[in-house]
Every structure is written in C-alpha cells, then in structure tokens.
PyMOL Python script that loads the backbone (N, CA, C, O; Angstrom):
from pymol import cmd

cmd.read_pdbstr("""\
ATOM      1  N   UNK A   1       9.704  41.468  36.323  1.00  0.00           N
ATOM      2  CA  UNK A   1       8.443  41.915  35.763  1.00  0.00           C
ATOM      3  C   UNK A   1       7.594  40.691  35.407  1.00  0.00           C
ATOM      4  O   UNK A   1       7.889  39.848  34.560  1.00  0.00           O
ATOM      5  N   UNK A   2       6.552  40.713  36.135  1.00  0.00           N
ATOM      6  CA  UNK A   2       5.619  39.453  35.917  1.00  0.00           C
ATOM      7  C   UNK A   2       5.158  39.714  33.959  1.00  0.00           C
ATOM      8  O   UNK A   2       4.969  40.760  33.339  1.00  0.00           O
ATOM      9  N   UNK A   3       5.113  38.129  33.457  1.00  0.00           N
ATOM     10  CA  UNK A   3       4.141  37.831  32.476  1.00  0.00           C
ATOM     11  C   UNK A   3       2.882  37.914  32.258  1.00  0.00           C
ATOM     12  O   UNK A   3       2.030  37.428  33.003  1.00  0.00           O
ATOM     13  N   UNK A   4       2.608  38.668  30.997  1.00  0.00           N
ATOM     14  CA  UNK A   4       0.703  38.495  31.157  1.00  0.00           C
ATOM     15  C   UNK A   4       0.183  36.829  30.900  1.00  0.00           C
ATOM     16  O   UNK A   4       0.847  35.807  30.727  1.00  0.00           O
ATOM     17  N   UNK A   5      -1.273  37.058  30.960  1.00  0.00           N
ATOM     18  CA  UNK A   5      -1.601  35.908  30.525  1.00  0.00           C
ATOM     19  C   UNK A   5      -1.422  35.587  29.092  1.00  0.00           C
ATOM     20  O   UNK A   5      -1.148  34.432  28.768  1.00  0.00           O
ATOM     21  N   UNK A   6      -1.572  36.618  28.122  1.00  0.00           N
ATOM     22  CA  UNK A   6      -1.817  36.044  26.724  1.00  0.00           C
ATOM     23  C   UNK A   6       0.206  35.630  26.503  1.00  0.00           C
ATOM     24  O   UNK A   6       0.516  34.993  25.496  1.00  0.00           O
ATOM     25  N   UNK A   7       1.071  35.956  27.264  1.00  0.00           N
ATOM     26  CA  UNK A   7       2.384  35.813  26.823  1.00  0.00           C
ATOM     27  C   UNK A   7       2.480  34.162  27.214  1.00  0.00           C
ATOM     28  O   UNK A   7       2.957  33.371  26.401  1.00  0.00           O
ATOM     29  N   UNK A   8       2.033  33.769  28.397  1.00  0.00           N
ATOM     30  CA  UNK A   8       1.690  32.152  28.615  1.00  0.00           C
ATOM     31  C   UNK A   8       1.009  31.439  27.879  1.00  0.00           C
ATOM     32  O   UNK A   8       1.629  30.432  27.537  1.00  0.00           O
ATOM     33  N   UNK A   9      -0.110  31.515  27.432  1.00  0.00           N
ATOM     34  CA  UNK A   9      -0.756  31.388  26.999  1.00  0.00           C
ATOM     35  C   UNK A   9      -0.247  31.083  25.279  1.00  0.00           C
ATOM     36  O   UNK A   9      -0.637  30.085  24.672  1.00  0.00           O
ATOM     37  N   UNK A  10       0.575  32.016  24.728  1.00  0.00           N
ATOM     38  CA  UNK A  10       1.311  31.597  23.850  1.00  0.00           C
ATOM     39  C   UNK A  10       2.555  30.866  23.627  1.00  0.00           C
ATOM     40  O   UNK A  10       2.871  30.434  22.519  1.00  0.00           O
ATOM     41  N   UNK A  11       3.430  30.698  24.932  1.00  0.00           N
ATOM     42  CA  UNK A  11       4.512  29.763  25.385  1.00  0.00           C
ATOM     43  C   UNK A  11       3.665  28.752  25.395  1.00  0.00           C
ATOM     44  O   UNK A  11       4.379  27.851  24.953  1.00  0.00           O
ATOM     45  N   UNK A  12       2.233  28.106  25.673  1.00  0.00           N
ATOM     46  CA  UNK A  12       1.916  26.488  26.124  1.00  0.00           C
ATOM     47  C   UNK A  12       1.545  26.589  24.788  1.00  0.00           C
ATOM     48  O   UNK A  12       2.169  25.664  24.267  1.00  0.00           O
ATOM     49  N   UNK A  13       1.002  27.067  24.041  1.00  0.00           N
ATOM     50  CA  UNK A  13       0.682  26.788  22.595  1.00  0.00           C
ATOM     51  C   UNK A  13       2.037  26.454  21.658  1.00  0.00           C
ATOM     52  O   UNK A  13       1.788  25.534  20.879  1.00  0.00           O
ATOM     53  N   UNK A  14       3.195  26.890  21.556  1.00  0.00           N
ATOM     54  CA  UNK A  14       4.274  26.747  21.150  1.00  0.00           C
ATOM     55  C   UNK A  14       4.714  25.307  21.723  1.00  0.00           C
ATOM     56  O   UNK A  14       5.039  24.366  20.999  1.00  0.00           O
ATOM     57  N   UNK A  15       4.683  25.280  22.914  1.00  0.00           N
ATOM     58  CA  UNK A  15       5.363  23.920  23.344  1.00  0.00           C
ATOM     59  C   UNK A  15       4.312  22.981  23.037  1.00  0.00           C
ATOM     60  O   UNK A  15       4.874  22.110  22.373  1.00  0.00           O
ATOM     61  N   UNK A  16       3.269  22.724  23.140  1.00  0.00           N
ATOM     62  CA  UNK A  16       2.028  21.906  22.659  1.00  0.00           C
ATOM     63  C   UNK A  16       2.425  21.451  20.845  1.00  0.00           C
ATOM     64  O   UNK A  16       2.721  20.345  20.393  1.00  0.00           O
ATOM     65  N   UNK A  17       2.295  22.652  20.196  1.00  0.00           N
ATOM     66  CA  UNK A  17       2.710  22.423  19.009  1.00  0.00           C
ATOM     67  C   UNK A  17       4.422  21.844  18.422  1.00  0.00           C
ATOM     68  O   UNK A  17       4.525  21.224  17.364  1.00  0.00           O
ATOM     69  N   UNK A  18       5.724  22.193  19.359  1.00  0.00           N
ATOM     70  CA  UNK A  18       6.911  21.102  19.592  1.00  0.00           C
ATOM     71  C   UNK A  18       6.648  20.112  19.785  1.00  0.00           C
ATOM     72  O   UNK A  18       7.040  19.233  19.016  1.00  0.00           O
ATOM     73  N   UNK A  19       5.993  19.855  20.716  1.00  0.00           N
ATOM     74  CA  UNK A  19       5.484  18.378  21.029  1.00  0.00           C
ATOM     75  C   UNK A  19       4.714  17.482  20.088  1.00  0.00           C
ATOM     76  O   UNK A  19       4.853  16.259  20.130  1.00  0.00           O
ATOM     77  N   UNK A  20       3.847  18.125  19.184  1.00  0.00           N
ATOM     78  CA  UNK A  20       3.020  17.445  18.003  1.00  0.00           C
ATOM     79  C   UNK A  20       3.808  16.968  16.945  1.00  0.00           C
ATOM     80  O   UNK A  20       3.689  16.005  16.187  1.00  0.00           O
ATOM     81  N   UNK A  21       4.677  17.900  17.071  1.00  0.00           N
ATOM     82  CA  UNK A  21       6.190  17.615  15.582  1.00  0.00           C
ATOM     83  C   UNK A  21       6.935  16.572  16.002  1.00  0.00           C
ATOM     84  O   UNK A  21       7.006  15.595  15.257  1.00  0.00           O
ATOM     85  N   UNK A  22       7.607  16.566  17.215  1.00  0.00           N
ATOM     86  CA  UNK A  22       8.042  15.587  18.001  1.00  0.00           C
ATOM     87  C   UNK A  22       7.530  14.227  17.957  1.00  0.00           C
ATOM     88  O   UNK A  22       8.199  13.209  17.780  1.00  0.00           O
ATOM     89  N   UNK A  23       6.414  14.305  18.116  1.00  0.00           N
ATOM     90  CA  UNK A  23       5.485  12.831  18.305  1.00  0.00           C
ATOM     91  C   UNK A  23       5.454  12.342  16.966  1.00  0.00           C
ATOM     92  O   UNK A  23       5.890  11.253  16.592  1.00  0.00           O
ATOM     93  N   UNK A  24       4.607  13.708  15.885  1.00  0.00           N
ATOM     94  CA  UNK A  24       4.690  12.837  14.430  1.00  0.00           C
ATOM     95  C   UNK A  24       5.944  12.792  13.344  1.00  0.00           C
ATOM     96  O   UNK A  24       5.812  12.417  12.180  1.00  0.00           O
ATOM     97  N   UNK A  25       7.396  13.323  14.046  1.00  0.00           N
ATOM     98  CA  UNK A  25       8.805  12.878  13.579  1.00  0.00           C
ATOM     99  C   UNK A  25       8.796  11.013  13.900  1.00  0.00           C
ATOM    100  O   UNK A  25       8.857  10.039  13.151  1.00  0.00           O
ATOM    101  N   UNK A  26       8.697  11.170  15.273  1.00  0.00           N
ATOM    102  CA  UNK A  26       8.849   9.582  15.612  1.00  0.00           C
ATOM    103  C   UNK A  26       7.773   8.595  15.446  1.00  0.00           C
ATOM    104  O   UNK A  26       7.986   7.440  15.816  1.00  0.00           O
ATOM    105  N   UNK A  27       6.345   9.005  14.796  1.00  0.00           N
ATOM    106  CA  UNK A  27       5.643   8.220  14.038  1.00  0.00           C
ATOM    107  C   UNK A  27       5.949   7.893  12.710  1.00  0.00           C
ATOM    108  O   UNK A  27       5.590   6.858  12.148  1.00  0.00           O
ATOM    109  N   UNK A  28       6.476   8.599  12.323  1.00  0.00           N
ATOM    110  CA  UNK A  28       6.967   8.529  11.308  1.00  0.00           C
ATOM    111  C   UNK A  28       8.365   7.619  11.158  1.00  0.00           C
ATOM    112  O   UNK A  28       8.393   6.602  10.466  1.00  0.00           O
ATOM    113  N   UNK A  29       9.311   8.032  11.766  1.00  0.00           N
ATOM    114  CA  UNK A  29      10.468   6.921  11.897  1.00  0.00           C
ATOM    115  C   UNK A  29       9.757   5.616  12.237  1.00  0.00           C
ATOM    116  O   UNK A  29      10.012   4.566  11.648  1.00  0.00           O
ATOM    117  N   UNK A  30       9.227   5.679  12.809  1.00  0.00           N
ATOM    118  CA  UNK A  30       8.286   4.136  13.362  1.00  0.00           C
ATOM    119  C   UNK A  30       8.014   3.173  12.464  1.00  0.00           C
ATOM    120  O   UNK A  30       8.175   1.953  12.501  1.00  0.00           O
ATOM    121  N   UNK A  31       7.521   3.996  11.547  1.00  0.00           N
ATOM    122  CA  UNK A  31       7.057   3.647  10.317  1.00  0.00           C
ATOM    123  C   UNK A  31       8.030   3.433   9.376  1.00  0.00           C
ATOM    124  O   UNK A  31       8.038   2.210   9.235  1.00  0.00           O
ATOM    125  N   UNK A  32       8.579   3.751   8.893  1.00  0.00           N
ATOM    126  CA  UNK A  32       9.698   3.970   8.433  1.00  0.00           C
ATOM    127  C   UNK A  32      10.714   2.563   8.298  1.00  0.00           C
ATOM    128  O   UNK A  32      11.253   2.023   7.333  1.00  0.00           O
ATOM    129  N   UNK A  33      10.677   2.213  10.032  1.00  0.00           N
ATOM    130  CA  UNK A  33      12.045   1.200  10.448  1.00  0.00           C
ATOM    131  C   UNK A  33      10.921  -0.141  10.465  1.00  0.00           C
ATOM    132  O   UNK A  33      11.332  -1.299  10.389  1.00  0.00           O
ATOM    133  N   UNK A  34       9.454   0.201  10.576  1.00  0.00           N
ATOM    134  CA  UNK A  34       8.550  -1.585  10.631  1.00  0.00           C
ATOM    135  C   UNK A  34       8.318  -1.502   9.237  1.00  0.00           C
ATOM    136  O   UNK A  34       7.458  -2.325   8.927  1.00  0.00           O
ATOM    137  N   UNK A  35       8.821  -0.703   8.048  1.00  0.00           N
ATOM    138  CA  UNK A  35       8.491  -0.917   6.437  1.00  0.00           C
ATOM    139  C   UNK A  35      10.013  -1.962   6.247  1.00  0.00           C
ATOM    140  O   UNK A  35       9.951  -3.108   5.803  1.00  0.00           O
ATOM    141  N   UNK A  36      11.288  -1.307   6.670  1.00  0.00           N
ATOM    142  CA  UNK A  36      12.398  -1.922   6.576  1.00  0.00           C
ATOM    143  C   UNK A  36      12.574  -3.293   7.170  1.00  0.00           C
ATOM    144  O   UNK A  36      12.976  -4.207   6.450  1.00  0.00           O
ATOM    145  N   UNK A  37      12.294  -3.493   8.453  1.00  0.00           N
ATOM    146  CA  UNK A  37      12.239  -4.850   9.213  1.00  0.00           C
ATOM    147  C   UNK A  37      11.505  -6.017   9.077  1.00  0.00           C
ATOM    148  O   UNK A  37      11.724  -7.066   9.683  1.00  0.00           O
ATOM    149  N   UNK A  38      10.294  -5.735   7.957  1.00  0.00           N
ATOM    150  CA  UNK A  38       9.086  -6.387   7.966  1.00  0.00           C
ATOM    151  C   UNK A  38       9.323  -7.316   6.631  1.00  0.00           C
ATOM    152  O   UNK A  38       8.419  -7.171   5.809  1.00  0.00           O
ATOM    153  N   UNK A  39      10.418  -8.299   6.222  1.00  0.00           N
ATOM    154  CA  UNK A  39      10.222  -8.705   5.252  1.00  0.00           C
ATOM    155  C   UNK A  39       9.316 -10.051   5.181  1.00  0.00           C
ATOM    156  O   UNK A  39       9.158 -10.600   4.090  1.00  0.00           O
ATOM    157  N   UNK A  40       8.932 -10.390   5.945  1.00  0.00           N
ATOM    158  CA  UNK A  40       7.373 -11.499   6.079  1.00  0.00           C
ATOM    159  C   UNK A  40       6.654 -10.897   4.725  1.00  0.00           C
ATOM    160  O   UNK A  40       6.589 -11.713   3.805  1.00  0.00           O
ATOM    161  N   UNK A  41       6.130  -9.651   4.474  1.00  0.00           N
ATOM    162  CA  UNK A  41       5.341  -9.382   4.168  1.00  0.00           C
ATOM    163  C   UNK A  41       5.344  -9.411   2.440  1.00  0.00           C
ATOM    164  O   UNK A  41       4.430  -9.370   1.617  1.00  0.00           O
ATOM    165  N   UNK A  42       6.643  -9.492   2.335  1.00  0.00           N
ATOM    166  CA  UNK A  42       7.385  -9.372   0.654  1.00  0.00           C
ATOM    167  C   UNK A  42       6.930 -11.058   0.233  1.00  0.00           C
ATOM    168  O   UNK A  42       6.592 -11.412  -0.896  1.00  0.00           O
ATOM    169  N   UNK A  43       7.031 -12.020   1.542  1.00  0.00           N
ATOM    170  CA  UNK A  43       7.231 -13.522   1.318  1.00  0.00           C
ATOM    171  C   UNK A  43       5.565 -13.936   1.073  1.00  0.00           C
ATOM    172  O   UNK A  43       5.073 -14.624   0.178  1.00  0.00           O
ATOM    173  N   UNK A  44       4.980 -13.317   2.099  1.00  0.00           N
ATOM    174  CA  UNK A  44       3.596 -13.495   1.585  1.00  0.00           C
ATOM    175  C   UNK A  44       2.953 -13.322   0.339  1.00  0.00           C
ATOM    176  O   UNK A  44       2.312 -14.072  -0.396  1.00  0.00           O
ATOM    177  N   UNK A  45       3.489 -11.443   0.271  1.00  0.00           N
ATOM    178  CA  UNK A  45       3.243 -11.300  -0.811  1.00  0.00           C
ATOM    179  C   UNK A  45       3.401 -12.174  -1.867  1.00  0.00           C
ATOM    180  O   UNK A  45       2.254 -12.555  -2.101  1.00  0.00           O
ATOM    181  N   UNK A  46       4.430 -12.915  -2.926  1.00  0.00           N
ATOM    182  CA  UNK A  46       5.294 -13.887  -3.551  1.00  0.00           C
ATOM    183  C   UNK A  46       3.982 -15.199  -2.983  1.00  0.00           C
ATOM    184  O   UNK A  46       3.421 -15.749  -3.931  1.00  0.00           O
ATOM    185  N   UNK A  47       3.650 -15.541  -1.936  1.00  0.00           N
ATOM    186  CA  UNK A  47       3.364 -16.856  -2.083  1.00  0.00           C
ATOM    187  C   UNK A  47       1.849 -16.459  -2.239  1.00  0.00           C
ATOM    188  O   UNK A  47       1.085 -17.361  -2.582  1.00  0.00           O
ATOM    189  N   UNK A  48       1.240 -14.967  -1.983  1.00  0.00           N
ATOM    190  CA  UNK A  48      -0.380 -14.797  -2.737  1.00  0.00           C
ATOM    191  C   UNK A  48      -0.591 -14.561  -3.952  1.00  0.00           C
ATOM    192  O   UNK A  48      -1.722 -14.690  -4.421  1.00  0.00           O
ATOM    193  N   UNK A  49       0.447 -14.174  -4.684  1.00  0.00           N
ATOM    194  CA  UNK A  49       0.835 -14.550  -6.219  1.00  0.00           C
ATOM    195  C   UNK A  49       1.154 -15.544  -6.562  1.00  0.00           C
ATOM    196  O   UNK A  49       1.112 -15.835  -7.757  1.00  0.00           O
ATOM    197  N   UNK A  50       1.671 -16.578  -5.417  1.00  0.00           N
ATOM    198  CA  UNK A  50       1.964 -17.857  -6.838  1.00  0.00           C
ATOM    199  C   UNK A  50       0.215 -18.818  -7.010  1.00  0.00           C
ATOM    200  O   UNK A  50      -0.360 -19.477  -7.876  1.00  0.00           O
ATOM    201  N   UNK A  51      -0.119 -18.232  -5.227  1.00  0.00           N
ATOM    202  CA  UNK A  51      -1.459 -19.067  -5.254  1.00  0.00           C
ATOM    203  C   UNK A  51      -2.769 -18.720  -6.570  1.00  0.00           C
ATOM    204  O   UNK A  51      -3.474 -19.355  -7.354  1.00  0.00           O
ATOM    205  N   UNK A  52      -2.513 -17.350  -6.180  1.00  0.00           N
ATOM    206  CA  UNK A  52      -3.503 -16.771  -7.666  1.00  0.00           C
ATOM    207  C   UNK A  52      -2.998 -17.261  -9.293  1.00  0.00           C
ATOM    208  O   UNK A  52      -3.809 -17.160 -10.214  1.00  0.00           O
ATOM    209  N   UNK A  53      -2.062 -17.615  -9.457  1.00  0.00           N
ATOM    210  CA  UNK A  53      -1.452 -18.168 -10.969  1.00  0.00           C
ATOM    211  C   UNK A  53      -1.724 -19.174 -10.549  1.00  0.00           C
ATOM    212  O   UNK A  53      -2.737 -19.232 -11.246  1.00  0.00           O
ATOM    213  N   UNK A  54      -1.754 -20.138  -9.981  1.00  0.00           N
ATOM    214  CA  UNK A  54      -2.088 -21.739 -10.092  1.00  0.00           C
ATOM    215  C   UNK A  54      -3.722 -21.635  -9.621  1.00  0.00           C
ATOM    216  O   UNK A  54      -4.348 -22.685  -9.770  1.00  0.00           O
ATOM    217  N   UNK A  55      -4.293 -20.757  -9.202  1.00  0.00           N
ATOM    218  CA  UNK A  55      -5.306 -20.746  -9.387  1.00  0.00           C
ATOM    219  C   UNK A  55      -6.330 -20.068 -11.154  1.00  0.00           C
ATOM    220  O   UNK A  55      -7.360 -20.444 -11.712  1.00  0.00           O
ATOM    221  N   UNK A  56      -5.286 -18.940 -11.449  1.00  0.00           N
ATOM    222  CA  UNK A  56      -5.908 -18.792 -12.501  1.00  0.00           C
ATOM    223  C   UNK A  56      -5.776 -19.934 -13.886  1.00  0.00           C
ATOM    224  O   UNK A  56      -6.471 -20.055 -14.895  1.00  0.00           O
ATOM    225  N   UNK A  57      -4.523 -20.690 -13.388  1.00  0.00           N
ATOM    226  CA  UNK A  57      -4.608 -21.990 -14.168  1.00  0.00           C
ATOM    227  C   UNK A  57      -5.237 -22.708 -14.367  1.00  0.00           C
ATOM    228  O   UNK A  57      -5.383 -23.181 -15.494  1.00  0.00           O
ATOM    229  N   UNK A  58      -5.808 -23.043 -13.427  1.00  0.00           N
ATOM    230  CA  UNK A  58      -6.625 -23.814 -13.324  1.00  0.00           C
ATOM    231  C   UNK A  58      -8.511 -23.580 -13.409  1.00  0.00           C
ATOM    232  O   UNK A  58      -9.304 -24.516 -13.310  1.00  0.00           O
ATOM    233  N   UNK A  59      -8.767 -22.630 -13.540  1.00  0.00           N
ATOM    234  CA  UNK A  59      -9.550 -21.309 -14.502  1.00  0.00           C
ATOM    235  C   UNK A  59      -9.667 -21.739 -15.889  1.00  0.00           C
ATOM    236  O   UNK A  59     -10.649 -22.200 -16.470  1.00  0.00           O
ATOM    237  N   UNK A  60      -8.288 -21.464 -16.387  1.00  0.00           N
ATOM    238  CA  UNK A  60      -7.983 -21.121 -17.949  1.00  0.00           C
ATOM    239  C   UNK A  60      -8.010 -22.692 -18.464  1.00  0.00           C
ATOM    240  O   UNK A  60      -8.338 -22.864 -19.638  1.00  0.00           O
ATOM    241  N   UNK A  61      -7.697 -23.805 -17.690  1.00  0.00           N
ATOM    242  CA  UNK A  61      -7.755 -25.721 -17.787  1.00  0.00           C
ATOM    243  C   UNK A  61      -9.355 -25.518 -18.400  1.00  0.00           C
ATOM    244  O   UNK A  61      -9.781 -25.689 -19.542  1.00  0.00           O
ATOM    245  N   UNK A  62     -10.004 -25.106 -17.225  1.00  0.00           N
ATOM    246  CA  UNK A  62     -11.150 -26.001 -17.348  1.00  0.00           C
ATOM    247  C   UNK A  62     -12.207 -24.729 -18.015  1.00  0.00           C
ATOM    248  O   UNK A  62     -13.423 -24.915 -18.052  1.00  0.00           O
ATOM    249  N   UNK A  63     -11.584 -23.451 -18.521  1.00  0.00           N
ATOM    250  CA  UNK A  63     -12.134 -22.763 -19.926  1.00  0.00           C
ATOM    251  C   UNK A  63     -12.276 -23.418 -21.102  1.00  0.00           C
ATOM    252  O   UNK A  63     -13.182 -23.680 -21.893  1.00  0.00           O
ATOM    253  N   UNK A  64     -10.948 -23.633 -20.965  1.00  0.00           N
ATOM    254  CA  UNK A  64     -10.322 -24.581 -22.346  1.00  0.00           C
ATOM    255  C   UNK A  64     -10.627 -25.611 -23.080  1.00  0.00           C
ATOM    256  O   UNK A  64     -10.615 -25.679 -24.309  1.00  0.00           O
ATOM    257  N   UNK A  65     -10.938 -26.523 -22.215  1.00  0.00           N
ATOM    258  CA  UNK A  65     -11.874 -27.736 -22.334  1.00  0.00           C
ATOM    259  C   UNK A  65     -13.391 -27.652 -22.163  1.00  0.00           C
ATOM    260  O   UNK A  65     -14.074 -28.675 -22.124  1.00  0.00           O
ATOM    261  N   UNK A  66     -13.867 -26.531 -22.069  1.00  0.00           N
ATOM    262  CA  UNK A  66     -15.436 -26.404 -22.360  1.00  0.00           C
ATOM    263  C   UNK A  66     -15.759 -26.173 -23.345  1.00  0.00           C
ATOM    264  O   UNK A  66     -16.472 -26.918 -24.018  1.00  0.00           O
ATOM    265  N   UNK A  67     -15.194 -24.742 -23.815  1.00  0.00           N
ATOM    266  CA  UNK A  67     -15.844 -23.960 -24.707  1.00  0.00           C
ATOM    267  C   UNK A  67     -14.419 -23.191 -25.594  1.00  0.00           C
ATOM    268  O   UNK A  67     -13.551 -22.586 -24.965  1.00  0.00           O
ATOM    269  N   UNK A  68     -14.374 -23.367 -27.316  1.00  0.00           N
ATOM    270  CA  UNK A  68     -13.447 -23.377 -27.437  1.00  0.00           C
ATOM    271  C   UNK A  68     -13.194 -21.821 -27.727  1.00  0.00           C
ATOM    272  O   UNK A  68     -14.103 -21.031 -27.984  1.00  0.00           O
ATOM    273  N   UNK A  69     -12.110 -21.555 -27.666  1.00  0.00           N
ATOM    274  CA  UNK A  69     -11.988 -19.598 -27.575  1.00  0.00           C
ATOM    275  C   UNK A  69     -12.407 -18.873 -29.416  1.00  0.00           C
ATOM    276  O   UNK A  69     -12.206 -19.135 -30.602  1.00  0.00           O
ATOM    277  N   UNK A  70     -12.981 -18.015 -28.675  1.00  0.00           N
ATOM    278  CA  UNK A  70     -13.243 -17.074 -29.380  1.00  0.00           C
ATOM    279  C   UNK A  70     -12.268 -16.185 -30.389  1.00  0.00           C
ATOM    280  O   UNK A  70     -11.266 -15.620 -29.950  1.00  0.00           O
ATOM    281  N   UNK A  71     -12.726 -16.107 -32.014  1.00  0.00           N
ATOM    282  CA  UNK A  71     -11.350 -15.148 -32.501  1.00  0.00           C
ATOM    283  C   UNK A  71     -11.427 -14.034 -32.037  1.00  0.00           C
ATOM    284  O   UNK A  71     -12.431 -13.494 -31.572  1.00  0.00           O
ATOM    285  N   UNK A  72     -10.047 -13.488 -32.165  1.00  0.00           N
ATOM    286  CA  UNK A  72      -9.825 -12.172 -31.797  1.00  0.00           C
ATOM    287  C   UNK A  72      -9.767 -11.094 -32.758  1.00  0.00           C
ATOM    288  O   UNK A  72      -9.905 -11.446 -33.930  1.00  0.00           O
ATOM    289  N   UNK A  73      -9.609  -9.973 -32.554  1.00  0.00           N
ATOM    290  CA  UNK A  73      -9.831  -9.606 -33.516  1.00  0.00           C
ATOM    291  C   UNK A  73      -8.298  -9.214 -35.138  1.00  0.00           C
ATOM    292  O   UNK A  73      -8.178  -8.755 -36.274  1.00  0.00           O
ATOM    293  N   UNK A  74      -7.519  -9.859 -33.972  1.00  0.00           N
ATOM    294  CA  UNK A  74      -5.823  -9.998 -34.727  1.00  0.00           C
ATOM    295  C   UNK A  74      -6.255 -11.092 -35.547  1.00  0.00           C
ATOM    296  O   UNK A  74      -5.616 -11.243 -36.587  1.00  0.00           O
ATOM    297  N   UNK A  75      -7.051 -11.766 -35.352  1.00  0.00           N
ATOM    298  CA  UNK A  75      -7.116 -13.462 -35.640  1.00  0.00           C
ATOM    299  C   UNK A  75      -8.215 -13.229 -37.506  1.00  0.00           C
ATOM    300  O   UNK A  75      -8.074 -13.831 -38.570  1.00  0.00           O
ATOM    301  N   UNK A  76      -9.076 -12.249 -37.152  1.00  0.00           N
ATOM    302  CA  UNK A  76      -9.801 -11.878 -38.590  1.00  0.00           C
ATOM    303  C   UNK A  76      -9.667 -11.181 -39.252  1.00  0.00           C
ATOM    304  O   UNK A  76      -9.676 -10.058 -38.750  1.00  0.00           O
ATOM    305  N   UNK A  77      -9.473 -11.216 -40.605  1.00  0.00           N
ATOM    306  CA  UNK A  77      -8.675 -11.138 -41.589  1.00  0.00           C
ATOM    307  C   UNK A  77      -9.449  -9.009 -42.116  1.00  0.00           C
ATOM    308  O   UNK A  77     -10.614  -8.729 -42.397  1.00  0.00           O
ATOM    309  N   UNK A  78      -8.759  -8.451 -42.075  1.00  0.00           N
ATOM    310  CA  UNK A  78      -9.298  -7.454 -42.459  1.00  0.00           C
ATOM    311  C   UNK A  78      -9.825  -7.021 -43.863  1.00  0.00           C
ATOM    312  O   UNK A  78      -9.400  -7.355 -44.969  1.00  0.00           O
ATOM    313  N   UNK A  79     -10.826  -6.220 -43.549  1.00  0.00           N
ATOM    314  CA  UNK A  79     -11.763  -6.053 -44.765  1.00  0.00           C
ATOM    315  C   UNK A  79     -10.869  -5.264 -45.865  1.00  0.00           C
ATOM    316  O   UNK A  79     -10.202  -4.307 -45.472  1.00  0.00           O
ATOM    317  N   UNK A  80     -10.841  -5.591 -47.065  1.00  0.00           N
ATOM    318  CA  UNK A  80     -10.311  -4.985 -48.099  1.00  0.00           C
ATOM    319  C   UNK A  80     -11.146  -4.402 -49.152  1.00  0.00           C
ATOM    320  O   UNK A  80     -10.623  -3.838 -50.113  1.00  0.00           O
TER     321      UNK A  80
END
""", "prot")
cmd.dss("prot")
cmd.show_as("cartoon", "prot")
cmd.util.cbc("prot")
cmd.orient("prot")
C-alpha cells in the first residue's frame, strides 16, 4: 500500500529534526572537550592579572606621591 504525501512529508521532518539533535549533541561535546584541552587560556589568564596589579601599582606609586589620601570615613571620629 503506497504512502501519502503528508505521511513523507512527516518522516523528512522527523529525520531533519534527528539530525539537528545530532549535530547540536556534538557541538556541544566540541565544546565541551576545547573548554578541557585549552589550558593556554587559564595561563594567560594569570599573566593578564599579574600585568593589571603591577600596573595598578604603579597607579597607586604615583597617587601617592601627588596628592595625599583622603580620610575615610572609618578614619573620622563620630559625632557624639
């Protein structure tokens, strides 16, 4: 007994949609195994933090020697 069209028609939609799960399972593993393999990125990370602290050091040097800091408000004595 031949198939209609709408019964095909819903078999390529089914397999179309297997195939989408399929593809974004293994985008996903993809992802997954270049988060695990990728430790460059931990090392960078670590050396764009040490650059920003010796840079904010050197910030806070030449604050320091301008202008002298401001009290805080731990620093003034509360009103009684």
């Amino acid at each position: 007994m031949p198939r209609g069209r709408s019964t095909f028609t819903k078999r390529q939609k089914e397999q179309t949609r297997q195939q989408r799960q399929r593809d974004k399972a293994e985008r996903r593993s993809q992802r997954k195994q270049d988060k695990q393999t990728d430790p460059g990125s931990l090392e960078s990370l670590d050396e764009l933090r040490q650059n920003a602290e010796a840079q904010a050091s050197l910030f806070r040097m030449a604050h320091d020697q301008s202008v002298p800091p401001e009290p805080t408000i731990s620093d003034k004595k509360p009103a009684e």
